[in-house]
C-alpha positions as CSV (number, residue, x, y, z in Angstrom):
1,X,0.0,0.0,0.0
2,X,1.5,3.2,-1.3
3,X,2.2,6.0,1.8
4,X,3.1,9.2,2.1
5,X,5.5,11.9,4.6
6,X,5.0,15.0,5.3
7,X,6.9,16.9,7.9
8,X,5.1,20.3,8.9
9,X,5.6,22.7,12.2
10,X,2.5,22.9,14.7
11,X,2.1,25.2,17.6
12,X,0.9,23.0,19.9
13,X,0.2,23.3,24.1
14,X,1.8,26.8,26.1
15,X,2.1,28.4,22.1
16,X,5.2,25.6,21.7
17,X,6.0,25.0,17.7
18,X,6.0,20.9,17.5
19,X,8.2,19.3,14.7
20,X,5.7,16.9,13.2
21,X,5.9,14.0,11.2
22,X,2.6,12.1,9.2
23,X,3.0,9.0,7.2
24,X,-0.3,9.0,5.6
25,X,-1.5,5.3,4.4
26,X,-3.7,5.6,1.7
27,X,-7.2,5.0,3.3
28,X,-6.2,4.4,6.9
29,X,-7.4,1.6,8.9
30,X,-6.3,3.7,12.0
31,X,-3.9,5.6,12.9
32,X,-1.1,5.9,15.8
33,X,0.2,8.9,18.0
34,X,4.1,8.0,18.8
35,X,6.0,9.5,21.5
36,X,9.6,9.1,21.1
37,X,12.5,8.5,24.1
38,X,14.5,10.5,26.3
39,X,17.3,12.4,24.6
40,X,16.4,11.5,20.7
41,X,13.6,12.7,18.2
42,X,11.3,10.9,16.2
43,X,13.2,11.0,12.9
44,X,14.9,7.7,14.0
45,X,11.8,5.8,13.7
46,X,11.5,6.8,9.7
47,X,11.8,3.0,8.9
48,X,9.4,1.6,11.3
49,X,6.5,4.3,10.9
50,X,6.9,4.1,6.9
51,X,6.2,0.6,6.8
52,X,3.2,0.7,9.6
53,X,2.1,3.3,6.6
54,X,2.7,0.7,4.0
55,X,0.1,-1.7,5.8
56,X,-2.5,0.4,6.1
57,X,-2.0,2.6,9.3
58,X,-1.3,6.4,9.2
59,X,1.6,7.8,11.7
60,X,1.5,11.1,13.4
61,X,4.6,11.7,15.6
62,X,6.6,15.0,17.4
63,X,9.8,15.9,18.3
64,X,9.0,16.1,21.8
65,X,9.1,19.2,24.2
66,X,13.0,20.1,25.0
67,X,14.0,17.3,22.2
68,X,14.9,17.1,18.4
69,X,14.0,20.0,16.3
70,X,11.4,20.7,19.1
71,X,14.0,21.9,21.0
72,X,17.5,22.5,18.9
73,X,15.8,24.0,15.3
74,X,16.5,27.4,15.9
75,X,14.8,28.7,12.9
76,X,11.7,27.1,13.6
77,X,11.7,26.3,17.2
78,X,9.7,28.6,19.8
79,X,11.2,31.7,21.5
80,X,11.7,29.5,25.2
81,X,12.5,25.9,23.5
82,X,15.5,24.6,24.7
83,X,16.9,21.6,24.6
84,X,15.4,19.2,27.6
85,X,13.2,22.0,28.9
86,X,10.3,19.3,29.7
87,X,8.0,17.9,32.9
88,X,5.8,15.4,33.3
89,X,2.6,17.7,33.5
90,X,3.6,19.6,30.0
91,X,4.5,16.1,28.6
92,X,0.7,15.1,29.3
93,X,-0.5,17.9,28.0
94,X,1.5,17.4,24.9
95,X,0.2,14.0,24.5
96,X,-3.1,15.0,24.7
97,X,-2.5,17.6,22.0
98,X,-1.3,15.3,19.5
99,X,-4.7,12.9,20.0
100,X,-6.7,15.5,19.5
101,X,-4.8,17.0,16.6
102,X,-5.3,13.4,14.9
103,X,-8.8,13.1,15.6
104,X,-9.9,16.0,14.4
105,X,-7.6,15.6,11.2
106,X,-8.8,11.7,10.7
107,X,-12.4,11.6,12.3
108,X,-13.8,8.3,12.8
109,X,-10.5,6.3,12.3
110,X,-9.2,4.5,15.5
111,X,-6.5,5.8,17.2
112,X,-3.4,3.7,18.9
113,X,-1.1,5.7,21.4
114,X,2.4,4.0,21.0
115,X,5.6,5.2,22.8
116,X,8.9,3.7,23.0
117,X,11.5,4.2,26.2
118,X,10.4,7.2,28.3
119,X,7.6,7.9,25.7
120,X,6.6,4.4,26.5
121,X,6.5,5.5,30.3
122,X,4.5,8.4,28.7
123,X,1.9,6.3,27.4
124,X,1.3,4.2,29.9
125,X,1.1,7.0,32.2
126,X,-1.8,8.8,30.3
127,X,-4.2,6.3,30.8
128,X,-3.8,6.1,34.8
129,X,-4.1,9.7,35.6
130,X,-7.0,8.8,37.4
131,X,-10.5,10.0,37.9
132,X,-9.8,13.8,38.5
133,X,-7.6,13.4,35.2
134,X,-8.4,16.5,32.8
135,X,-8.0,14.0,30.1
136,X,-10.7,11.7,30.7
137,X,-12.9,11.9,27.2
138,X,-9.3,11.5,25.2
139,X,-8.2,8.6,27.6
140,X,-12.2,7.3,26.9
141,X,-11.3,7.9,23.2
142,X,-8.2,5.0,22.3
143,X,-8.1,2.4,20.7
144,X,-5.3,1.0,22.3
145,X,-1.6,1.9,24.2
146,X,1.1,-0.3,22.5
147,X,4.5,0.3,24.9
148,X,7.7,-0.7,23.7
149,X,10.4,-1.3,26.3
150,X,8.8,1.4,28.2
151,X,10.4,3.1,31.2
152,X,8.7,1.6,34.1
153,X,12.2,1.4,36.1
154,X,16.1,1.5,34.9
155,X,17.8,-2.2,34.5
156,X,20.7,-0.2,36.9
157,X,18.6,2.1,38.8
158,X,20.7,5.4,39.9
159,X,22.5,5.1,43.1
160,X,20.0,6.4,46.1
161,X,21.8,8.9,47.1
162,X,22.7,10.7,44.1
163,X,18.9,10.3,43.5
164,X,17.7,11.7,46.5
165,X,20.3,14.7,45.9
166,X,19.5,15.3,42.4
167,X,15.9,15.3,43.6
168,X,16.6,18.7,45.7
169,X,18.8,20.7,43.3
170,X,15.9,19.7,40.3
171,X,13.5,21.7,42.7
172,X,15.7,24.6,43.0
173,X,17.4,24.5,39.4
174,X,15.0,22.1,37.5
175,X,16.6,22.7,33.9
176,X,20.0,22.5,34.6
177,X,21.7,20.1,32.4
178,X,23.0,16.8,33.9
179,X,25.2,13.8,32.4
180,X,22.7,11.3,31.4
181,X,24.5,9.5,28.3
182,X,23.7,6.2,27.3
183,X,26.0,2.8,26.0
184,X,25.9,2.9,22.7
185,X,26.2,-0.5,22.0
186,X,23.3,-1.0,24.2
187,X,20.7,-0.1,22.6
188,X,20.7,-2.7,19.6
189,X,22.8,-5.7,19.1
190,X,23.2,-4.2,15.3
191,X,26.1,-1.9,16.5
192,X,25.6,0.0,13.3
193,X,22.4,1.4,15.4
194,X,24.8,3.0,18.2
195,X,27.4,4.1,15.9
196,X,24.7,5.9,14.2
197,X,23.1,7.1,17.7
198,X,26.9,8.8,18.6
199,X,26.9,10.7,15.2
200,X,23.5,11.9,15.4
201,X,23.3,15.7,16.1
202,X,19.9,15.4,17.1
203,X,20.7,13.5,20.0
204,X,22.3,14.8,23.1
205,X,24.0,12.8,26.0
206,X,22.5,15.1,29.1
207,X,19.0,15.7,30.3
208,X,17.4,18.3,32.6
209,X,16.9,17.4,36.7
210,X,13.8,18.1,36.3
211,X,13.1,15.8,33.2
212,X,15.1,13.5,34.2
213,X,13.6,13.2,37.8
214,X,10.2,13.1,36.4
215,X,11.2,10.3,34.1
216,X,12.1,8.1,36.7
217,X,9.8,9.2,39.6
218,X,6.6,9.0,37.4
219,X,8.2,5.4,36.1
220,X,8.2,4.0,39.1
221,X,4.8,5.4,40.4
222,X,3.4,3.1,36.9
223,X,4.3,0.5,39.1
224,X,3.3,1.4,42.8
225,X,0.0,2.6,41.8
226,X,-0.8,4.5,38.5
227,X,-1.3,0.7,37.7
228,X,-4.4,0.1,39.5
229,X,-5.5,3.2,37.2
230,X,-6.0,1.4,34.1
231,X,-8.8,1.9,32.2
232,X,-10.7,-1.8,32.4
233,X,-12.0,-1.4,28.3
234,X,-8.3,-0.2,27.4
235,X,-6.3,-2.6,25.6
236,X,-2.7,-3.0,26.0
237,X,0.3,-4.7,24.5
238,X,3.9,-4.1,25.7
239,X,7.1,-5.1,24.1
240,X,10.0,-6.0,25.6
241,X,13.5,-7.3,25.5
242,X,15.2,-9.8,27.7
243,X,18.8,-8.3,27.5
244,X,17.4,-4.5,27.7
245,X,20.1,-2.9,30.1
246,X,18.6,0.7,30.0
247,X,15.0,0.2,30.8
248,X,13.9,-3.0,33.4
249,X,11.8,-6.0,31.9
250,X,11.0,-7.6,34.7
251,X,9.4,-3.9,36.0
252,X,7.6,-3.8,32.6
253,X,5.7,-7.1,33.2
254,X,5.3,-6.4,36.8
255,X,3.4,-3.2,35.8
256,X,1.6,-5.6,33.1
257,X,0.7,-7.8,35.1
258,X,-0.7,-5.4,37.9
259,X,-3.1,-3.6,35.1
260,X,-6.8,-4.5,35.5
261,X,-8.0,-5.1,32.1
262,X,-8.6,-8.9,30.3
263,X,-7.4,-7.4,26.9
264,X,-4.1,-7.2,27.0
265,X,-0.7,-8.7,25.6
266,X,2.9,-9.2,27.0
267,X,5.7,-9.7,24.1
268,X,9.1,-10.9,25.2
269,X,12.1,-11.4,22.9
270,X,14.5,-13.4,24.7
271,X,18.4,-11.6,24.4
272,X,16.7,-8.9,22.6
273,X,18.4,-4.9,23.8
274,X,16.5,-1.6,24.5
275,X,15.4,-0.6,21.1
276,X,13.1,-3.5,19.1
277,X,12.5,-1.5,16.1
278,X,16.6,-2.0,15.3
279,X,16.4,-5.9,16.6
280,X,17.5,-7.1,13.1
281,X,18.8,-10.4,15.0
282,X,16.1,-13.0,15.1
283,X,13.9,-11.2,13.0
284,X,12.5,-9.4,15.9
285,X,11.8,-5.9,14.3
286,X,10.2,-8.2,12.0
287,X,8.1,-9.8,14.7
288,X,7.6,-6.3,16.2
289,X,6.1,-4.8,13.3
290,X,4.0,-8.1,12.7
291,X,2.7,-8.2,16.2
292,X,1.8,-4.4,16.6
293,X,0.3,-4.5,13.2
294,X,-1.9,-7.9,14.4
295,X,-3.2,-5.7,18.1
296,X,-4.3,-2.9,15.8
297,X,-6.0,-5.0,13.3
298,X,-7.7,-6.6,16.1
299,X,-9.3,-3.4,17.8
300,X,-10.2,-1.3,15.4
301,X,-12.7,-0.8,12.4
302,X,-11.2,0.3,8.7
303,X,-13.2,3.6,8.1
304,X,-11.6,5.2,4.9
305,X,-11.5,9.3,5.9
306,X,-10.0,12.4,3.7
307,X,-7.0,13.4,5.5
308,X,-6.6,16.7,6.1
309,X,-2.8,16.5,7.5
């Protein structure tokens, strides 16, 4: 099936201009919002959302708020975009922007929320804002989360201490850059993928305290008790890789496992790293793509729509 890109700049929540990115399918079956990770933009997921296209489902997606051209463009970017100037709360809101941008751009087509890393975090922390949570028709509105090695907790959580201590300074100096640099290597066993990762001006090896704090506090509250949040008609499938030494597997199926809905899925890909998409070993991009692909198929209706991305 024959797709189309088209990258255009979007003011989006607090007047912020959004990089964008739509890989139209020709009559879409449904459509995904994807969040991207900490530290990287969504450009790196060109092969991945081109051939969900190809099959039939449309991609919107964002250089997030303090990341990519978001954050670094500075012919496009807004006036107080910097690079990892982000928070939880603004990283919802964001979120909820881009759903709505897509619904009211495809009415009547499905739409899946997919994140990968901390944008997996992301998504599985919209859903389970709870009750009170400003989102509630949007959240009421899915089709379906689909989490890829999501941020739940770190394989090699931060020492305690330093934790604790960058918890004070992020409330006193929240977008202060800190070291926050990953292996490499780690992130695919095709070592192409990291070589590619160092090179990539787009991607920066530090993170604000306040981002970064968020990240992980917000992570690990998926697991204490956003969990019992879960929507009970929200399906869910999360993907995850054995050998991931950056974000915890046994956290992500401790969080699925904890979720009280009957429709959902837990993928594992045994000696598969961080980022599934790159898995070329054992076909496990392959199977990502197949399996993803098969979830949205599953929960949503074709309704052919004119596009006005």
């Amino acid at each position: 099936m024959a797709s189309t890109l088209t990258e255009s700049w979007i003011q989006g929540p607090h007047s912020t201009n959004f990089f964008t990115r739509y890989f139209k399918a020709d009559s879409p079956t449904a459509v995904i919002v994807f969040v991207h990770g900490f530290g990287e933009h969504c450009s790196r997921y060109t092969e991945l959302h081109s051939q969900f296209a190809e099959r039939g489902v449309s991609v919107f997606t964002y250089d997030q708020r303090g990341f990519g051209r978001t954050a670094l463009d500075k012919e496009h970017k807004s006036k107080d975009s910097s690079y990892a100037r982000t928070n939880w709360v603004n990283e919802m809101e964001d979120v909820a922007w881009a759903i709505q941008h897509v619904q009211k751009e495809l009415p009547g087509v499905p739409v899946f929320l997919m994140g990968q890393s901390m944008g997996g975090g992301e998504v599985l922390g919209f859903p389970t804002e709870g009750r009170t949570s400003p989102y509630a028709s949007t959240i009421a509105s899915l089709s379906g989360i689909i989490a890829t090695s999501p941020m739940v907790e770190q394989t090699f959580p931060v020492n305690k201490v330093l934790r604790w201590s960058l918890s004070k300074l992020a409330f006193l100096t929240p977008y202060v850059l800190f070291p926050a640099d990953l292996v490499p290597d780690e992130l695919s066993r095709d070592t192409s993928i990291g070589a590619a990762y160092v090179k990539d001006p787009l991607v920066k090896p530090s993170g604000s305290l306040l981002g970064l704090m968020d990240m992980l506090d917000h992570g690990e509250d998926l697991l204490k008790s956003r969990c019992h949040n879960w929507p009970k008609k929200l399906p869910l499938i999360v993907f995850h890789g054995t050998d991931d030494r950056i974000t915890s597997p046994q956290a992500s199926r401790a969080f699925f496992d904890a979720v009280g809905t009957e429709d959902k899925k837990y993928v594992s890909y045994p000696g598969a790293f961080h980022e599934l998409s790159n898995e070329t070993e054992d076909g496990v991009k392959d199977q990502l793509l197949k399996e993803a692909v098969a979830f949205i198929e599953t929960h949503s209706t074709p309704i052919p729509e004119t596009s006005k991305l």
